[in-house]
mmCIF file as gemmi writes it, N, C-alpha and C atoms, coordinates in Angstrom:
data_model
loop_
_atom_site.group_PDB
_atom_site.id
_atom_site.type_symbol
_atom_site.label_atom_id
_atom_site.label_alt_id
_atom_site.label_comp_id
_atom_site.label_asym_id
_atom_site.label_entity_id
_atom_site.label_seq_id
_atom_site.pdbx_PDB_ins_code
_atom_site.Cartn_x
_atom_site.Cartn_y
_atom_site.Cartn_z
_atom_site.occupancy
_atom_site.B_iso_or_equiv
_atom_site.pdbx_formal_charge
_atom_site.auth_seq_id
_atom_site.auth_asym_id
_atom_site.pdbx_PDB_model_num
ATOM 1 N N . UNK Axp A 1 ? 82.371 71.967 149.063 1 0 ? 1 A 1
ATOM 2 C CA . UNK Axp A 1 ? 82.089 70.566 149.293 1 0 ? 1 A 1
ATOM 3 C C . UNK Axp A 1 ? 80.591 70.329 149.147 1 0 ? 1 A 1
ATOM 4 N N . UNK Axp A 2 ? 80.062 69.417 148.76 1 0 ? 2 A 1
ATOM 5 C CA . UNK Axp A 2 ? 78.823 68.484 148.374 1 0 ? 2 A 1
ATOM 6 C C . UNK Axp A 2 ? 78.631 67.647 149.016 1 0 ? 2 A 1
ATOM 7 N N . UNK Axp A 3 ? 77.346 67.321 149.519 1 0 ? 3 A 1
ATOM 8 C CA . UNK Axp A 3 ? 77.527 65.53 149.994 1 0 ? 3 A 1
ATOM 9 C C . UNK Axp A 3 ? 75.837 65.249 148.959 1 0 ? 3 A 1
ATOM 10 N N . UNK Axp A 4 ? 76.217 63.84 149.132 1 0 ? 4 A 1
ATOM 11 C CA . UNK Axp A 4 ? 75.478 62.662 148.134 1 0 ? 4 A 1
ATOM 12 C C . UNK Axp A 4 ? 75.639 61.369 148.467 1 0 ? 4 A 1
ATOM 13 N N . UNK Axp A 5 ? 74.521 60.816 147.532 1 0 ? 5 A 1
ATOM 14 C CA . UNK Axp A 5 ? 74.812 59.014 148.111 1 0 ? 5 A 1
ATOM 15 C C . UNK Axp A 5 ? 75.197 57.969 147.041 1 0 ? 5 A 1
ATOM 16 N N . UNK Axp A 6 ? 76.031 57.561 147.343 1 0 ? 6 A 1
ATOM 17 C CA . UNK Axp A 6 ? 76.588 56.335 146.673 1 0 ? 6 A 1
ATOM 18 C C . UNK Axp A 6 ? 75.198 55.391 145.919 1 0 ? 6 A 1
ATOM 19 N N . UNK Axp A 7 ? 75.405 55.27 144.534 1 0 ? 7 A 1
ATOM 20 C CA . UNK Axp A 7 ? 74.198 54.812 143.951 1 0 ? 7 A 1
ATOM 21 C C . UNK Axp A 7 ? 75.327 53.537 143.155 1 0 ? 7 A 1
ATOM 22 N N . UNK Axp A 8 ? 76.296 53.436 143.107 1 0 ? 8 A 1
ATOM 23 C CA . UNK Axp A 8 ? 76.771 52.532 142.161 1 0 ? 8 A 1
ATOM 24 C C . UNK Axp A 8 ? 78.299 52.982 141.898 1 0 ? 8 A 1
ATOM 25 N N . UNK Axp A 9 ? 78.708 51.412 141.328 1 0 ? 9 A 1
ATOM 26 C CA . UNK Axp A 9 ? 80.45 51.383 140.925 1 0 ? 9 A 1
ATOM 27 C C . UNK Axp A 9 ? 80.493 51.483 139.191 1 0 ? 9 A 1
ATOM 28 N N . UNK Axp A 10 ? 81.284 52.988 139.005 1 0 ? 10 A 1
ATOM 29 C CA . UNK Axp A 10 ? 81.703 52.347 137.669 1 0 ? 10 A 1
ATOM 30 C C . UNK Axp A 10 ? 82.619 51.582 137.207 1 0 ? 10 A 1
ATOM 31 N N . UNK Axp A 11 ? 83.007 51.157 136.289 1 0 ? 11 A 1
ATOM 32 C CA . UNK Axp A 11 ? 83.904 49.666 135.704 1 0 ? 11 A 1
ATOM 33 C C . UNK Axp A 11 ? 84.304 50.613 135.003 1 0 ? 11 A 1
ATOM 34 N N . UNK Axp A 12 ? 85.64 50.421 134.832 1 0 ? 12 A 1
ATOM 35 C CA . UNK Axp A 12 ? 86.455 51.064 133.848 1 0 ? 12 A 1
ATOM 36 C C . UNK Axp A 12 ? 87.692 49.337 133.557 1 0 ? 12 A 1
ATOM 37 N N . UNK Axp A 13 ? 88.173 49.035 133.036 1 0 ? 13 A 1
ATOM 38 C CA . UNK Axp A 13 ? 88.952 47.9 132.594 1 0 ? 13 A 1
ATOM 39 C C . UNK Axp A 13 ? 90.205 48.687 131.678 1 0 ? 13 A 1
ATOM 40 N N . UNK Axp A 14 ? 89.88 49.854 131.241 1 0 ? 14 A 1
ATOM 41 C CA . UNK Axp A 14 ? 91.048 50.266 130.662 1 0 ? 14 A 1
ATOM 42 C C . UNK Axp A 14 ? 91.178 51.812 131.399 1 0 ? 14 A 1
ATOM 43 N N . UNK Axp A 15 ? 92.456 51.983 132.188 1 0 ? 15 A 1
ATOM 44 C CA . UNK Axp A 15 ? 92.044 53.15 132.944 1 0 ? 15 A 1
ATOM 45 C C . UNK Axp A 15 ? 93.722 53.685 132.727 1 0 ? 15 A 1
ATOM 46 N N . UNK Axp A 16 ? 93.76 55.751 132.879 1 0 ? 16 A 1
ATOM 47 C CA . UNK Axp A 16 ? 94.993 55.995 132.692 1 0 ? 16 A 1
ATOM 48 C C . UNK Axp A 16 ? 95.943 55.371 133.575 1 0 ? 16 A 1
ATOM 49 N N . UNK Axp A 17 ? 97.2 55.224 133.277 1 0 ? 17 A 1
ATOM 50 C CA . UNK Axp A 17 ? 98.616 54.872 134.585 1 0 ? 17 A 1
ATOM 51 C C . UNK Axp A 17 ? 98.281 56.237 135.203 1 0 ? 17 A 1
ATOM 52 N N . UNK Axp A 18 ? 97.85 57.375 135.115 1 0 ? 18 A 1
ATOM 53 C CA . UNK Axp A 18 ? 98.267 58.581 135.929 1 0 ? 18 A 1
ATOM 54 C C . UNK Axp A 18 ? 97.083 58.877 137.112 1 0 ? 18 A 1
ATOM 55 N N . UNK Axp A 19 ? 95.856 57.928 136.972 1 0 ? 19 A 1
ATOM 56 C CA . UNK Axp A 19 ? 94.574 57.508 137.811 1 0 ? 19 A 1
ATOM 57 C C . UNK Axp A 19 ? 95.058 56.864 138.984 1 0 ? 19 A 1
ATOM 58 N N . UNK Axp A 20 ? 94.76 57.325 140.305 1 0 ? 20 A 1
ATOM 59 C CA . UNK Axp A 20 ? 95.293 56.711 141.573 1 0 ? 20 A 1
ATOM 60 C C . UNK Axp A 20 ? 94.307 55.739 141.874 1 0 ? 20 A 1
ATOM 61 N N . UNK Axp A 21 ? 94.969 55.095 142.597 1 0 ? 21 A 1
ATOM 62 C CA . UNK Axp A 21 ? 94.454 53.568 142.978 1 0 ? 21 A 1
ATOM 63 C C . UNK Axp A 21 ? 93.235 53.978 143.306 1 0 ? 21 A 1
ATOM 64 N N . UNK Axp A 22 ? 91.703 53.498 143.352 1 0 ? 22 A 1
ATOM 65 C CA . UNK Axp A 22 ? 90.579 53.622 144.071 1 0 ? 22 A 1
ATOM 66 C C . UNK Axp A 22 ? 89.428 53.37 142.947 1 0 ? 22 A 1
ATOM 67 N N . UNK Axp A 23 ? 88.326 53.544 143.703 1 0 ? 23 A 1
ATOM 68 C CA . UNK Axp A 23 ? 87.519 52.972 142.769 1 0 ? 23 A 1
ATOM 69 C C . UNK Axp A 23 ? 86.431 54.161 142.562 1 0 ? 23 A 1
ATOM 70 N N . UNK Axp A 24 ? 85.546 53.801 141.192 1 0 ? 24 A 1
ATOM 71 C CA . UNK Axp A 24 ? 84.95 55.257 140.434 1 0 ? 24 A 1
ATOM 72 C C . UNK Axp A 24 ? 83.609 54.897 141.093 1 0 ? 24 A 1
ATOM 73 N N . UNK Axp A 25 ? 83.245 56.091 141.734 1 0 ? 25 A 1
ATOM 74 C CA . UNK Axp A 25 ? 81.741 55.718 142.255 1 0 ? 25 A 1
ATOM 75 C C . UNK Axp A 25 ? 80.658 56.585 141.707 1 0 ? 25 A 1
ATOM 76 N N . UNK Axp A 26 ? 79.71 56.202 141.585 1 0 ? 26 A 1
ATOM 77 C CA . UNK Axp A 26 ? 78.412 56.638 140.832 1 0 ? 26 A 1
ATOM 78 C C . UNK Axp A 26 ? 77.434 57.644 142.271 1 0 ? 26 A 1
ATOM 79 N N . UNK Axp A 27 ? 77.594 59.039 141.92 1 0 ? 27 A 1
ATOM 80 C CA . UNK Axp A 27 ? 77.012 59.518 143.495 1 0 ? 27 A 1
ATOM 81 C C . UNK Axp A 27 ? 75.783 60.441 142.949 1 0 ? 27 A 1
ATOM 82 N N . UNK Axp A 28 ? 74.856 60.694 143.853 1 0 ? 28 A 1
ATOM 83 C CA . UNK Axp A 28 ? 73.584 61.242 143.383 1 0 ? 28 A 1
ATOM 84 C C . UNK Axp A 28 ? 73.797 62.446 144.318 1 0 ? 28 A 1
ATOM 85 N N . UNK Axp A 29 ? 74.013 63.684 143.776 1 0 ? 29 A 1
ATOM 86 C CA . UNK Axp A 29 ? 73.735 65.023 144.5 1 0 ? 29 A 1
ATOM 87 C C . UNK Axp A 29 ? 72.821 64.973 145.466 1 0 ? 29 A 1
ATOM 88 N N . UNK Axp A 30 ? 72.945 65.469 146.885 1 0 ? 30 A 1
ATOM 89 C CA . UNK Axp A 30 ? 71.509 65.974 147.581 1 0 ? 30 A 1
ATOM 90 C C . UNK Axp A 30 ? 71.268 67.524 146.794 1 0 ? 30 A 1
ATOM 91 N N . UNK Axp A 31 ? 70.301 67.86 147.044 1 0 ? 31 A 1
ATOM 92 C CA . UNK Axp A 31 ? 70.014 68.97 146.086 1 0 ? 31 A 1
ATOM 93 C C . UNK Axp A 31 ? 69.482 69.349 145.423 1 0 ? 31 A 1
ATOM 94 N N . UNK Axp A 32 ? 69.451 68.26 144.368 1 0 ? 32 A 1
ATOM 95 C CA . UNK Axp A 32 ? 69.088 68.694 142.885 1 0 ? 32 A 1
ATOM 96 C C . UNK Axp A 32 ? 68.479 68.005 142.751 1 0 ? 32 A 1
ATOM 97 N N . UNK Axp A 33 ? 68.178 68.064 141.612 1 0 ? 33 A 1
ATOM 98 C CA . UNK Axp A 33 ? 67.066 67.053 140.538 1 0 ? 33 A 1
ATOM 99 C C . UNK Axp A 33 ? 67.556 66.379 140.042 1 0 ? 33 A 1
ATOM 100 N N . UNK Axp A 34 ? 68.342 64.66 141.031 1 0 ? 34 A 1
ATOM 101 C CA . UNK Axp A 34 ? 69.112 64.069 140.574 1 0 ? 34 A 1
ATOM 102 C C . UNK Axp A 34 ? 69.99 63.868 139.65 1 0 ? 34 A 1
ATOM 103 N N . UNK Axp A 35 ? 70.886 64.986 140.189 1 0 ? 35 A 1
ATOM 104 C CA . UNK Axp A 35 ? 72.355 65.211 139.307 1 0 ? 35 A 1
ATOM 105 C C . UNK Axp A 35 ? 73.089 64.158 139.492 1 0 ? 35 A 1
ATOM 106 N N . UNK Axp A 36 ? 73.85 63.487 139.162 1 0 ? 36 A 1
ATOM 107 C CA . UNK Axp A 36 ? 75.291 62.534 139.72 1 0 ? 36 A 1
ATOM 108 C C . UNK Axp A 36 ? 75.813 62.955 139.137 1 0 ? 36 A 1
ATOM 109 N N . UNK Axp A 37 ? 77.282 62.443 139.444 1 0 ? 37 A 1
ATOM 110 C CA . UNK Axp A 37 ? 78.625 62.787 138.946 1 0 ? 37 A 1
ATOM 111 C C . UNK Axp A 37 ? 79.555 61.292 139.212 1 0 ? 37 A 1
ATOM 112 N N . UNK Axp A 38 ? 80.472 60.964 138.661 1 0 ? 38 A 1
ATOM 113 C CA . UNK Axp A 38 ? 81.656 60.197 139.158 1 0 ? 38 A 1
ATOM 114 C C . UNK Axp A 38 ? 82.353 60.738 140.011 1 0 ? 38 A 1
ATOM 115 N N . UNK Axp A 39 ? 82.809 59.938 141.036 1 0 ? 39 A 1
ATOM 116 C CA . UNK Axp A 39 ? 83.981 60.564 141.805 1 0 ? 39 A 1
ATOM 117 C C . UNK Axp A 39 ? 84.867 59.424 142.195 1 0 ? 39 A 1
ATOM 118 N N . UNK Axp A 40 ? 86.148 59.661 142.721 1 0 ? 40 A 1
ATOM 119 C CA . UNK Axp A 40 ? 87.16 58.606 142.458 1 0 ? 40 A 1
ATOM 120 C C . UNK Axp A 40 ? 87.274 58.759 144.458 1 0 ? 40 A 1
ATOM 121 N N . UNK Axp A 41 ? 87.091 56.998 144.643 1 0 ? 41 A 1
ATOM 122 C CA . UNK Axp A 41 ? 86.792 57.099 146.011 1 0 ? 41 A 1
ATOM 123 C C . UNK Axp A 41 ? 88.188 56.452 146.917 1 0 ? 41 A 1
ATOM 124 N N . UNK Axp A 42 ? 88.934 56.696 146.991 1 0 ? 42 A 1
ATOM 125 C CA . UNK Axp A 42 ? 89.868 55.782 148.164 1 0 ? 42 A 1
ATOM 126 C C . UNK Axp A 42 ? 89.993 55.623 149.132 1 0 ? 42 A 1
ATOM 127 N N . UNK Axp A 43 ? 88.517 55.701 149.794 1 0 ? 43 A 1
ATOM 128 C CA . UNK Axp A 43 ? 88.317 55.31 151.12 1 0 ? 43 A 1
ATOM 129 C C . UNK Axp A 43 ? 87.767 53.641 151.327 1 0 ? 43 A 1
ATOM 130 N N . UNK Axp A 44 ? 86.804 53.791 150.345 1 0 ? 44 A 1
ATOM 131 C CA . UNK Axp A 44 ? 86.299 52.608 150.471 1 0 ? 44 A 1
ATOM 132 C C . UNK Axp A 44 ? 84.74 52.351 150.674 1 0 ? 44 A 1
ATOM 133 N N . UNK Axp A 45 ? 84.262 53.575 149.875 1 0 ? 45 A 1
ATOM 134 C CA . UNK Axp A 45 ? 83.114 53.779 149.988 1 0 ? 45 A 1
ATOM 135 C C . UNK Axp A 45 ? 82.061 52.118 149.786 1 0 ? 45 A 1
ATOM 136 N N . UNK Axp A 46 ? 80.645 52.142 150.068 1 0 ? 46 A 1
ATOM 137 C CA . UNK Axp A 46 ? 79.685 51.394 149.055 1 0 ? 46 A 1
ATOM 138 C C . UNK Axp A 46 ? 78.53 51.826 149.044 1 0 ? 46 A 1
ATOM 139 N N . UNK Axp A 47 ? 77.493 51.952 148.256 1 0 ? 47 A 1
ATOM 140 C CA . UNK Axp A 47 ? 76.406 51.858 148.145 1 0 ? 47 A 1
ATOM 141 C C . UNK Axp A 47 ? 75.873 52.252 148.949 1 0 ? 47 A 1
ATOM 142 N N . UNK Axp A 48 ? 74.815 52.862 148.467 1 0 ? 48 A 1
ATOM 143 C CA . UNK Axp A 48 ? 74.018 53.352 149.774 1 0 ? 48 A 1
ATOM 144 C C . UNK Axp A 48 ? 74.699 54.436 151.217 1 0 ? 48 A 1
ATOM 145 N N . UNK Axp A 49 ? 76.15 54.852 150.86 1 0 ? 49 A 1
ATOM 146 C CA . UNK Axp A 49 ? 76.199 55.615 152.331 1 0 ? 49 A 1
ATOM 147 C C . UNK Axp A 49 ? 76.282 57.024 151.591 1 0 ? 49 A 1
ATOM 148 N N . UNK Axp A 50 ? 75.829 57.495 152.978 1 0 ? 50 A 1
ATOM 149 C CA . UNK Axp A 50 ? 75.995 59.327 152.397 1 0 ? 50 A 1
ATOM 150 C C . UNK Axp A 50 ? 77.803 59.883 152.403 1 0 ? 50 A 1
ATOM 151 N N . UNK Axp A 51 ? 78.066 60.864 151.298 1 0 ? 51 A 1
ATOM 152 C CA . UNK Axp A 51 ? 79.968 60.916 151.108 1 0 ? 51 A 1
ATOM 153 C C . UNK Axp A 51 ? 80.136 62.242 150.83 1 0 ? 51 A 1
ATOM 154 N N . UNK Axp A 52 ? 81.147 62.898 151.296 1 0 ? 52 A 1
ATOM 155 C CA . UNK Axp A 52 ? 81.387 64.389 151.387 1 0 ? 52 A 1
ATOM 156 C C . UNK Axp A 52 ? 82.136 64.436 150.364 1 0 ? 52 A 1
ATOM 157 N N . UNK Axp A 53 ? 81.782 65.125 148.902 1 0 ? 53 A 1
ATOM 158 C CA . UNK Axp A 53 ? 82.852 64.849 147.823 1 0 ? 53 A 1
ATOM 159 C C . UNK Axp A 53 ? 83.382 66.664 148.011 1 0 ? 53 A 1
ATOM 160 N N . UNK Axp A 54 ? 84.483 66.586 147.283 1 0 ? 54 A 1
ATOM 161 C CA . UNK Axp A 54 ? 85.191 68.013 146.727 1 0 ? 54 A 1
ATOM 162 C C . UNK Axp A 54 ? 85.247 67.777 145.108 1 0 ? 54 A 1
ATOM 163 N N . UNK Axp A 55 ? 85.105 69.116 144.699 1 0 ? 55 A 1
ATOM 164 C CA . UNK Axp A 55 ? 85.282 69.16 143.107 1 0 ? 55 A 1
ATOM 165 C C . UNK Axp A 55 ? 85.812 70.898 142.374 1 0 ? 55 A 1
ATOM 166 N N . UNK Axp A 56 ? 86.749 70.37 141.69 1 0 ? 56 A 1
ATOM 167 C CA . UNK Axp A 56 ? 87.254 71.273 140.812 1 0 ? 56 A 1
ATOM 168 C C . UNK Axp A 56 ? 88.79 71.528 141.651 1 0 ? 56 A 1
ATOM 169 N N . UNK Axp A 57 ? 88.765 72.758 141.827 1 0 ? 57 A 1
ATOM 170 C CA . UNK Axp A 57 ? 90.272 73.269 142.286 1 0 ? 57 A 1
ATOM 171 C C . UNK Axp A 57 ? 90.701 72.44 143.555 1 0 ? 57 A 1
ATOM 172 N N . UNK Axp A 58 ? 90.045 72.253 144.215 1 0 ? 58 A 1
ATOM 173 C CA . UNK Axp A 58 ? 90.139 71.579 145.761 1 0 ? 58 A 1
ATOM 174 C C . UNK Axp A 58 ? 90.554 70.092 145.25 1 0 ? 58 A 1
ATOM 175 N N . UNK Axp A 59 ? 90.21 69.904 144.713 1 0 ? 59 A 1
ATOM 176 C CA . UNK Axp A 59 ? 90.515 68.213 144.253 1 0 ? 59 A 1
ATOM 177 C C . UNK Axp A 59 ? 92.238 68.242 143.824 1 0 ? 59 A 1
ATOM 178 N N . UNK Axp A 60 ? 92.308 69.507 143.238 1 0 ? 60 A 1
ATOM 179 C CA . UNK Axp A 60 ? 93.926 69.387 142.216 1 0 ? 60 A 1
ATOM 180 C C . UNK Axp A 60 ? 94.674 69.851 143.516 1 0 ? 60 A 1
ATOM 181 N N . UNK Axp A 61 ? 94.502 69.915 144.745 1 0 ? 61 A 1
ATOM 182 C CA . UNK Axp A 61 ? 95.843 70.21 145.605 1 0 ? 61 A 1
ATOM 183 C C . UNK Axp A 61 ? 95.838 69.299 146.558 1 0 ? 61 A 1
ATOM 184 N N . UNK Axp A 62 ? 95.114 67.687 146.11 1 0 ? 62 A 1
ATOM 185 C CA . UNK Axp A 62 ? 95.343 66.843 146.83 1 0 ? 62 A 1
ATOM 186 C C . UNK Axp A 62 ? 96.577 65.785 146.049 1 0 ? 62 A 1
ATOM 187 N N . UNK Axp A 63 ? 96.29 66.436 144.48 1 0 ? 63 A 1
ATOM 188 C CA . UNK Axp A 63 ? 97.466 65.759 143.939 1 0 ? 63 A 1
ATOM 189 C C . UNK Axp A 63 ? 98.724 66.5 144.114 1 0 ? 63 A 1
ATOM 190 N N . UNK Axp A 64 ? 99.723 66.198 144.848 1 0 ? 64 A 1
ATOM 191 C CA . UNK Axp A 64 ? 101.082 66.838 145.311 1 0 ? 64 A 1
ATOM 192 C C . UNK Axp A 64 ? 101.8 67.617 143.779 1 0 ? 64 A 1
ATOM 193 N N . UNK Axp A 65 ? 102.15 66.801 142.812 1 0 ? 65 A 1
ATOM 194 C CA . UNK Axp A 65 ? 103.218 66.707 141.857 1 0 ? 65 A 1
ATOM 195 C C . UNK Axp A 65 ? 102.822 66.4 140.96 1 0 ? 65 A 1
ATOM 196 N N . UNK Axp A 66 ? 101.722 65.804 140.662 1 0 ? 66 A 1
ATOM 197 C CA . UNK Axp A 66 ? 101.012 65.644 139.303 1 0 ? 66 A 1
ATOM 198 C C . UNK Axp A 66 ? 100.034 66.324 139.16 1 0 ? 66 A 1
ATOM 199 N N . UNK Axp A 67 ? 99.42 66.09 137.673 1 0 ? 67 A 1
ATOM 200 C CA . UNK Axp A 67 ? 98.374 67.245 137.071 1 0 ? 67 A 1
ATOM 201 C C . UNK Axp A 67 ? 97.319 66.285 137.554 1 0 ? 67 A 1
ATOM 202 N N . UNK Axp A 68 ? 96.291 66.445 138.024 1 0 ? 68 A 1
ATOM 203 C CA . UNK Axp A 68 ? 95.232 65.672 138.209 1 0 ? 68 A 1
ATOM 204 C C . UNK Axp A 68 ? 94.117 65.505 137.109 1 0 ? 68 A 1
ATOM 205 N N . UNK Axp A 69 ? 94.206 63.771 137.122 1 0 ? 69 A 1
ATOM 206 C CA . UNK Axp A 69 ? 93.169 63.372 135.866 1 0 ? 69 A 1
ATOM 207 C C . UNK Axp A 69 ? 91.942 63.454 136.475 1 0 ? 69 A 1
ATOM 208 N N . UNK Axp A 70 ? 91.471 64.006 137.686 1 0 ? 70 A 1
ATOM 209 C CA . UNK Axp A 70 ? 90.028 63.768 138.461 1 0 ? 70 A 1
ATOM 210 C C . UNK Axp A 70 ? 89.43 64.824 138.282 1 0 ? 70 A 1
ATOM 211 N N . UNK Axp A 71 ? 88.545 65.302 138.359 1 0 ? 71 A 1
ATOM 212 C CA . UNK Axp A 71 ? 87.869 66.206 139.41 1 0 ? 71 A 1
ATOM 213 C C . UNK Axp A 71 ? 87.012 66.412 140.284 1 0 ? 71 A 1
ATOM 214 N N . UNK Axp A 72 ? 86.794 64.752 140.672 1 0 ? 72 A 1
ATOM 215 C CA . UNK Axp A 72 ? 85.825 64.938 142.098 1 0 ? 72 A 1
ATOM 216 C C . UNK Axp A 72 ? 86.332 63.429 142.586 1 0 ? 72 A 1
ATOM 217 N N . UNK Axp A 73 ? 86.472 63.891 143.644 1 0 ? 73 A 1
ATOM 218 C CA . UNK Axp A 73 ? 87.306 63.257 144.823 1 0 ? 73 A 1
ATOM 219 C C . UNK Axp A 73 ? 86.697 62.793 146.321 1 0 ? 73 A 1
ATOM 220 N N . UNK Axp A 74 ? 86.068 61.802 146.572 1 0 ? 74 A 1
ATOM 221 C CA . UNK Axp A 74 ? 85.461 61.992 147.543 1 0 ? 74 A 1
ATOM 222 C C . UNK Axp A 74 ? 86.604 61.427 149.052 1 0 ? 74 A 1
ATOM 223 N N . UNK Axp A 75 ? 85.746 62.284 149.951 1 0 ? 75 A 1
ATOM 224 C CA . UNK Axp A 75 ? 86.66 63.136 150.664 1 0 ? 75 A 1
ATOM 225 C C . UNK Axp A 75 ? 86.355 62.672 152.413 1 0 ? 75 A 1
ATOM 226 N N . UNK Axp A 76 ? 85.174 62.048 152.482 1 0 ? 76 A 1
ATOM 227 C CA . UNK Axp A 76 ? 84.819 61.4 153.865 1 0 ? 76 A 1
ATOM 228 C C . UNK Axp A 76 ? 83.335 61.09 153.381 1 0 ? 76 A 1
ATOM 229 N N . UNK Axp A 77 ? 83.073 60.306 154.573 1 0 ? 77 A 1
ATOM 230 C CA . UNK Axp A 77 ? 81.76 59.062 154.71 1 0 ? 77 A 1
ATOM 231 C C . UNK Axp A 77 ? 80.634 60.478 155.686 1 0 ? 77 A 1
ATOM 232 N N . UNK Axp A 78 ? 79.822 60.599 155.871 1 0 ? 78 A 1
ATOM 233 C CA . UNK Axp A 78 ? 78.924 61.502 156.764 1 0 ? 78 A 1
ATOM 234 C C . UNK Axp A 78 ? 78.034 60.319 157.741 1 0 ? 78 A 1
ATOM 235 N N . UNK Axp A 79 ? 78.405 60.374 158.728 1 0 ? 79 A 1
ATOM 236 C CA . UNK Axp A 79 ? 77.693 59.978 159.906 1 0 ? 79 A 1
ATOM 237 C C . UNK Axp A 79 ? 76.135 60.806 160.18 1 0 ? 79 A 1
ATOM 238 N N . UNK Axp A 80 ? 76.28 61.49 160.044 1 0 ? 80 A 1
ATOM 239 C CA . UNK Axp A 80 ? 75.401 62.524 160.314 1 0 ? 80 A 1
ATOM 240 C C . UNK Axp A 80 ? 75.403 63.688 160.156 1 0 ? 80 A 1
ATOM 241 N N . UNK Axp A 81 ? 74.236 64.615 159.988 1 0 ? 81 A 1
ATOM 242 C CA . UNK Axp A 81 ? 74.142 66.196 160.182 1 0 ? 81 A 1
ATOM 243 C C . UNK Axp A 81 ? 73.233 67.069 160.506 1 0 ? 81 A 1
């Protein structure tokens, strides 16, 4: 797991049927030398909060029965640490 901060929403208007409901968020690594990544949020993230994402294998055993079109999934909001 990673955490990072919500910098922005991406727009997608044409998106797969096999993409679960939520929205694509634009997140900036702590860490690095401002890496981001997309991650697909269904919590309800916005802007500006710090978000505990998962990526790669951990992401595909939240999808039960399907192949997962994601690979980063964010996963809770961080209050603190």
């Amino acid at each position: 797991m990673r955490t990072g901060v919500v910098i922005g929403k991406v727009w997608a208007t044409k998106r797969l049927a096999e993409l679960p409901s939520g929205a694509l968020l634009q997140v900036r690594l702590d860490g690095t030398k401002g890496e981001e990544v997309v991650a697909l949020d269904t919590l309800g993230c916005g802007e500006g909060e710090r978000v505990l994402i998962c990526q790669g294998d951990m992401v595909a055993r939240w999808f039960e029965q399907q192949i997962p079109v994601v690979d980063t999934l964010v996963v809770g909001v961080v209050d603190g640490a």
